[in-house]
C-alpha positions in Angstrom: 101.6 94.2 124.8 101.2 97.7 126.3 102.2 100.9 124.0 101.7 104.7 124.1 100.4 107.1 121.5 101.4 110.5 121.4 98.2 112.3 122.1 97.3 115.8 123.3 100.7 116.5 125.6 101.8 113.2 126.7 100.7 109.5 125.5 97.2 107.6 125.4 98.2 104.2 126.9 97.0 101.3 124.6 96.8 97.3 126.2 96.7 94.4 122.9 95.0 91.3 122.9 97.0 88.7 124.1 97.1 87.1 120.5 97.9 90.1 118.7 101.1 90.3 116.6 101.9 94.1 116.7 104.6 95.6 114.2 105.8 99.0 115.9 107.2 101.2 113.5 109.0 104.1 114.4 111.7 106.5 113.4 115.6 105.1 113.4 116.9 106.3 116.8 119.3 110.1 115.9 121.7 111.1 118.9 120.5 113.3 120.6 123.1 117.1 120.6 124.6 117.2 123.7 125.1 121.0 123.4 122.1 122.2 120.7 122.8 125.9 121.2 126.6 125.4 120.5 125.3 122.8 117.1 123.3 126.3 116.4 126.1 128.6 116.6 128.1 125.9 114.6 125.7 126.2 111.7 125.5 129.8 111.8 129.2 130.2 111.2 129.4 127.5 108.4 126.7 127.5 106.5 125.7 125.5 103.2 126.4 128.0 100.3 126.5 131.0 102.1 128.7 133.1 103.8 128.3 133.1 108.2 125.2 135.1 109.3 127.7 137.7 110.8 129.3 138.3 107.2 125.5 138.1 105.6 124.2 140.9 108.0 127.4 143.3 107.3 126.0 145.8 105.4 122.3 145.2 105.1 119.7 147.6 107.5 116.6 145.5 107.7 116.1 141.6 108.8 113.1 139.5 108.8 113.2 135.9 110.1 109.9 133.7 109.6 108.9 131.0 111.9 106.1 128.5 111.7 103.4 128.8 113.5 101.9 127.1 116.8 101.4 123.7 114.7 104.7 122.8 114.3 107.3 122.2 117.3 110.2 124.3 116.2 112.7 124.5 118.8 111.9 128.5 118.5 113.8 129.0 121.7 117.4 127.4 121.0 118.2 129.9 117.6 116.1 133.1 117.3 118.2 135.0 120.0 122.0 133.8 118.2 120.8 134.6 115.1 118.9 138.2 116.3 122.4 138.9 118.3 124.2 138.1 114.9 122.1 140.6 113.2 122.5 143.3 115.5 126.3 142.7 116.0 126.1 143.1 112.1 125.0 146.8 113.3 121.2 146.0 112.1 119.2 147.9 114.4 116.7 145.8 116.8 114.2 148.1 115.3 114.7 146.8 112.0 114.3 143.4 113.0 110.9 141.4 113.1 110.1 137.9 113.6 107.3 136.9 111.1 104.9 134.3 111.7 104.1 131.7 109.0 100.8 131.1 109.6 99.6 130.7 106.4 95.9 130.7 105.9 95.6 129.1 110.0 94.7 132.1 112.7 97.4 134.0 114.5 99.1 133.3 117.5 99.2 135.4 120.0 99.3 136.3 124.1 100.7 133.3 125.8 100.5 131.6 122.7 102.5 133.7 121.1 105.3 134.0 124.3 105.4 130.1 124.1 105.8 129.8 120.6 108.8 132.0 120.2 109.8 130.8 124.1 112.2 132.8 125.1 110.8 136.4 126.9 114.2 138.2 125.4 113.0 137.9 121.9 109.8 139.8 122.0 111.2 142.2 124.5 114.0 143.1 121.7 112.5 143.0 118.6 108.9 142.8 117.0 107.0 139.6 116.5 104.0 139.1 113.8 101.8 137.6 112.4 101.2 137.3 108.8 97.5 137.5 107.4 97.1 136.2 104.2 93.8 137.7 103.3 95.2 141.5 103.9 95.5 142.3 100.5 98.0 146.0 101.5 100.6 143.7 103.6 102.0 141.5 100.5 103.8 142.5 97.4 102.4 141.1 94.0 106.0 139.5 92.2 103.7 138.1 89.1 103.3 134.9 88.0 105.5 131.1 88.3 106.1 130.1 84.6 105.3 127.0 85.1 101.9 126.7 86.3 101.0 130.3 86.5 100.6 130.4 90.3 99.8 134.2 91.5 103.1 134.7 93.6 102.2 137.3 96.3 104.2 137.1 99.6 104.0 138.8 102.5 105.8 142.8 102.4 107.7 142.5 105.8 109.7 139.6 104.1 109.8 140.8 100.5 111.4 144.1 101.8 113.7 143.0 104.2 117.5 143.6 102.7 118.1 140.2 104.7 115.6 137.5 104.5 115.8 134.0 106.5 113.5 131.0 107.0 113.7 129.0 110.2 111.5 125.2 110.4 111.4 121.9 111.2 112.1 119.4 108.6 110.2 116.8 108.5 107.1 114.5 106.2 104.6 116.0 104.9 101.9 114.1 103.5 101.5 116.6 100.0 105.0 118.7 99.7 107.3 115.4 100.7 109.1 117.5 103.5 108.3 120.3 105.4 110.8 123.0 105.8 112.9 125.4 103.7 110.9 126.7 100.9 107.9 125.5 102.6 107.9 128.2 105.3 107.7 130.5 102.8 104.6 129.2 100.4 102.4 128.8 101.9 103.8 130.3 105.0 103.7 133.9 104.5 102.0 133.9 101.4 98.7 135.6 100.6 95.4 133.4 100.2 95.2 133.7 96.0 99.0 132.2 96.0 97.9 129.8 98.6 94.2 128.9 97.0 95.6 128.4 93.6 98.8 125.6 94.2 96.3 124.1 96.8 93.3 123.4 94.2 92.4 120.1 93.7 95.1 119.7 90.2 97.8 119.8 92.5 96.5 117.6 95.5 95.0 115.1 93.1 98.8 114.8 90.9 100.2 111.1 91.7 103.8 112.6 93.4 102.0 115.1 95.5 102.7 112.7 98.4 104.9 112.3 101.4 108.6 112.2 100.9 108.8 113.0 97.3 110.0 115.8 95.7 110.6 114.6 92.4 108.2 115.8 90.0 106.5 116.9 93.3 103.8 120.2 91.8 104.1 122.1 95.2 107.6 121.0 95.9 108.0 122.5 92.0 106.5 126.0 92.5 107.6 126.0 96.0 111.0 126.2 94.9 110.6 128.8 92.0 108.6 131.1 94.2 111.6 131.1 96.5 113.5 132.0 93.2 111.3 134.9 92.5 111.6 136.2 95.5 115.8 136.0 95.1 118.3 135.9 97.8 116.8 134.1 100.6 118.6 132.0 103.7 117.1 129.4 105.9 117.5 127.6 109.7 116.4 123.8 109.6 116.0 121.6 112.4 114.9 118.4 112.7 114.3 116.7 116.4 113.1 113.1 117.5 110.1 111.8 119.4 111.1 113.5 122.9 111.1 116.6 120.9 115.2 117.0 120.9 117.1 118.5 118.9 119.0 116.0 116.6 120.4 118.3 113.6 120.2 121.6 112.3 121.5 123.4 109.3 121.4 127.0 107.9 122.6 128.7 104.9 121.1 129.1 101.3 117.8 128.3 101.0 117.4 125.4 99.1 120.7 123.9 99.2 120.1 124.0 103.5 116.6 122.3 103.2 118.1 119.6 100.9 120.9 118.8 103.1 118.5 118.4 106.1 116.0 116.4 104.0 118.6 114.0 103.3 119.6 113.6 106.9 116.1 112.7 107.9 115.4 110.4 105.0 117.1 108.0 106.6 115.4 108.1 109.4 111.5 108.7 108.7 111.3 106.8 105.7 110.6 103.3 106.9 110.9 100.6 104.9 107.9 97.3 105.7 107.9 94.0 104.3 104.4 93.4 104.8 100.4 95.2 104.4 98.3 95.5 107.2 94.6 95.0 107.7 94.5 96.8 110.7 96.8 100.0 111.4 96.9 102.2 114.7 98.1 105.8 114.7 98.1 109.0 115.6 98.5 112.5 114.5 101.9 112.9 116.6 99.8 114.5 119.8 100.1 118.5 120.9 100.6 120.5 119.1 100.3 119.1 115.7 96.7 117.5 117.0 95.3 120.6 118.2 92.5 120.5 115.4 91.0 118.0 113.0 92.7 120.0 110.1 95.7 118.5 111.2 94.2 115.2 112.0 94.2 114.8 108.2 97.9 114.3 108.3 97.6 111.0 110.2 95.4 109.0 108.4 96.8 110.0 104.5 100.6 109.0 106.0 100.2 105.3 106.6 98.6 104.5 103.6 100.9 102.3 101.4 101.3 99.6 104.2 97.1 99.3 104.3 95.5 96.4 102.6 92.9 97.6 100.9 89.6 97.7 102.5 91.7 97.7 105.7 91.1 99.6 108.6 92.9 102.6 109.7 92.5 103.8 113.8 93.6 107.1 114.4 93.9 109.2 117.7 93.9 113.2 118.0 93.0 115.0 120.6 91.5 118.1 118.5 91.6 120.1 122.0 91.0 123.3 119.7 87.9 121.2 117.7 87.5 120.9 113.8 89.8 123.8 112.7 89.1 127.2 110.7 85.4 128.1 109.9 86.3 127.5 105.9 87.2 124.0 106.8 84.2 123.1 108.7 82.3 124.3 105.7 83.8 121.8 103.7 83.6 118.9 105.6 79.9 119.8 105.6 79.5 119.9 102.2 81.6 116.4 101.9 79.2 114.9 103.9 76.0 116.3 102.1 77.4 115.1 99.1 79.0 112.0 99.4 83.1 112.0 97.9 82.2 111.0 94.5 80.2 114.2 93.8 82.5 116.4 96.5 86.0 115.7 94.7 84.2 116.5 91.2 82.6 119.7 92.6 86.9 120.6 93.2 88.3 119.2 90.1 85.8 122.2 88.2 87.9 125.2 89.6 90.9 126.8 89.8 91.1 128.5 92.7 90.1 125.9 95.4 88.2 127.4 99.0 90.2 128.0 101.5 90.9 124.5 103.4 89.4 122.5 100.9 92.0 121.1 99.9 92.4 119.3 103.3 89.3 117.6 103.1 90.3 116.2 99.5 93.2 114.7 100.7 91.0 112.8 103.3 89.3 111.1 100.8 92.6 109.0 100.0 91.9 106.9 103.4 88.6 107.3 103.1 88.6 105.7 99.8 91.3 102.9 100.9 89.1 101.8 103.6 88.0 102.4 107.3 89.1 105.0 109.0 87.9 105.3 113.0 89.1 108.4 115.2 89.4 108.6 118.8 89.0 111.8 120.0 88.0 113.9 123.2 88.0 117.1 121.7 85.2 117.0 119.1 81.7 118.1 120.0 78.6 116.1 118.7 78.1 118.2 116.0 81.7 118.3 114.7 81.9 114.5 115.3 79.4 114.4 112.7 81.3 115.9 110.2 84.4 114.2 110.2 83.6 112.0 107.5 85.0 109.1 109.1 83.6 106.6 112.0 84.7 108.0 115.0 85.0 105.6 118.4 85.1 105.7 122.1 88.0 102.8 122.8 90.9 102.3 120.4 91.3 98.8 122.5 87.8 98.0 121.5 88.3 99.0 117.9 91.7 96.9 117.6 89.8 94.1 118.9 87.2 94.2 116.7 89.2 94.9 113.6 91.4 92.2 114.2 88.4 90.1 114.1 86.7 91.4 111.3 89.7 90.6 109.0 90.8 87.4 111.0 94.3 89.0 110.8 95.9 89.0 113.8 98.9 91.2 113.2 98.2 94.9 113.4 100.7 97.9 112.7 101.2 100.4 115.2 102.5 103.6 114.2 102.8 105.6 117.8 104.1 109.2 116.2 101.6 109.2 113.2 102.9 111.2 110.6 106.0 112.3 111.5 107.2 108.4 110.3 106.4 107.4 106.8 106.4 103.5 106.4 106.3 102.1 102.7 105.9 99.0 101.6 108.7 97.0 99.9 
């Protein structure tokens, strides 16, 4: 049996063992929208709990829309330009108009970068695009405290000003806040590092329903949505697309109620139910541009983790073309493997405030912890292979093969778009 995984830009061809019994899980095939832009304008003029963009821009003199960074593959180029014509046949000025980047605590995006993340050249000629920096203390407004949890809420000004705020994103698993999207794009997309730091520290990624596709009694999911509240009235743009990157559903209106009608859309399809463990699981971290860096990587190997047997083994590829990640995260995954995970996840559970990226490197431990995790990759250098914390390998054929052995299974699950399809057992 012959089967691709998404990797870098296209697919890393895989060949089984004659005997092996592969399960290939994947999302339920969505119909593709024959006319997206026309499903855009549709959405735009009946929205979930809102009035039609048009009828939301009358009156107001400033917009900001936010959009997620290079990491995630928004279809950026089918909605910015209706929505940004909405505004300014609402009479907002093109002037007053900016296009934020979420980029959370990542780097900015920028030159050709930044022309094909927002792809399409009549946006940036039109009106400005940014990027937010969450460690410039002058660009975000302090709004206090959640009641909750006491989480620092301070979010970026260009947002918190603007008479007309909207969110755009791509809905989908995510392997701490359930689903991305919606509220997500705004903490911890444009929010400033102490915000960020604190609903990150290791309280929150340790909590039990801190975990892919849950939002109940979810902590960050929780304080997502009352930081959203805080910062009042607050519209969002979901999409969500299939494996050729298409555009299969999109919804705009009020924040929350939006993102919740495009989370239960996906559901359906992401959340795959398996009858079965597995001793031996193949993945991937859902190739370019999600596995642009090792930070990312992460994503792939905590996803899978309710069909593994325990002590199984979990074969991951990412091309990491950009290497590890940020500095911050590097530092971490230095300090895990100095200190071994034991001693590492106690060093977190001591503070408040985690470092910045930390909190990535204590979700790894999950896999880590569950069994063996191998990582193809021809990104890494020697020295970052060495800190990955996990074996890495040359030949995912060779490690399939040998993993099959080792266990004397013979079936294997292969997950060919990594995390963007969550399989649970039952």
């Amino acid at each position: 049996m012959d089967f691709g995984l998404s990797y870098g830009k296209g697919y890393l061809p895989v060949r089984l063992p004659d005997d092996a019994r592969a399960t290939v899980i994947r999302k339920t095939p969505l119909p593709k929208i024959p006319d997206p832009v026309d499903a855009i304008r549709h959405a735009l003029d009946l929205p979930i709990g809102a009035a039609p963009l048009k009828a939301l821009a009358r009156g107001k003199r400033s917009a900001c829309i936010v959009i997620c960074d290079i990491t995630r593959p928004v279809p950026n180029h089918l909605f910015l330009r209706p929505m940004i014509e909405d505004l300014v046949a609402a009479d907002i000025p093109p002037e007053r108009i900016c296009v934020l980047i979420a980029t959370g605590l990542h780097r900015p995006n920028e030159g050709a970068e930044l022309e094909e993340l927002v792809g399409d050249p009549w946006v940036t000629e039109h009106v400005r695009v940014i990027n937010h920096f969450a460690r410039n203390d002058a660009e975000h407004v302090d709004l206090g405290f959640t009641s909750t949890r006491r989480t620092p809420v301070k979010l970026d000004r260009s947002l918190v000003e603007a008479e007309l705020k909207i969110v755009t994103g791509l809905v989908e698993p995510h392997f701490m806040a359930g689903y991305s999207g919606g509220r997500k794009v705004i903490a911890p997309g444009v929010a400033h590092a102490d915000t960020i730091r604190t609903f990150h520290n290791a309280s929150f990624m340790d909590h039990p329903l801190a975990r892919a596709c849950n939002l109940d009694g979810n902590p960050l999911h929780e304080e997502q949505i009352e930081i959203v509240r805080m910062l009042g009235e607050v519209y969002a743009l979901n999409t969500v697309i299939d494996e050729d990157r298409a555009l299969v559903h999109v919804t705009f209106g009020e924040v929350i109620a939006s993102h919740m009608a495009a989370v239960d859309f996906v559901r359906e399809s992401t959340e795959i139910k398996v009858p079965r463990r597995f001793k031996t699981i193949v993945t991937s971290c859902a190739g370019y541009p999600l596995d642009k860096t090792y930070y990312q990587t992460v994503k792939g190997m905590v996803t899978p983790l309710d069909i593994l047997e325990p002590g199984g083994t979990l074969i991951i590829a990412s091309e990491c073309s950009e290497g590890f990640g940020s500095p911050e995260f590097r530092e971490c995954q230095a300090r895990l493997v100095q200190m071994g995970p034991d001693a590492f996840l106690q060093s977190l559970l001591q503070k408040n405030l985690a470092d910045i990226d930390e909190w990535q490197s204590q979700k790894m431990l999950e896999p880590v912890r569950a069994g063996r995790v191998q990582l193809y990759s021809t990104g890494l250098k020697d020295d970052e292979r060495r800190l990955t914390g996990v074996d890495m390998i040359d030949s995912v054929e060779r490690a399939i093969d040998e993993s099959l052995s080792r266990s004397g299974d013979r079936n294997l699950a292969v997950i060919p778009e990594g995390p963007y399809v969550v399989p649970f057992y039952g």
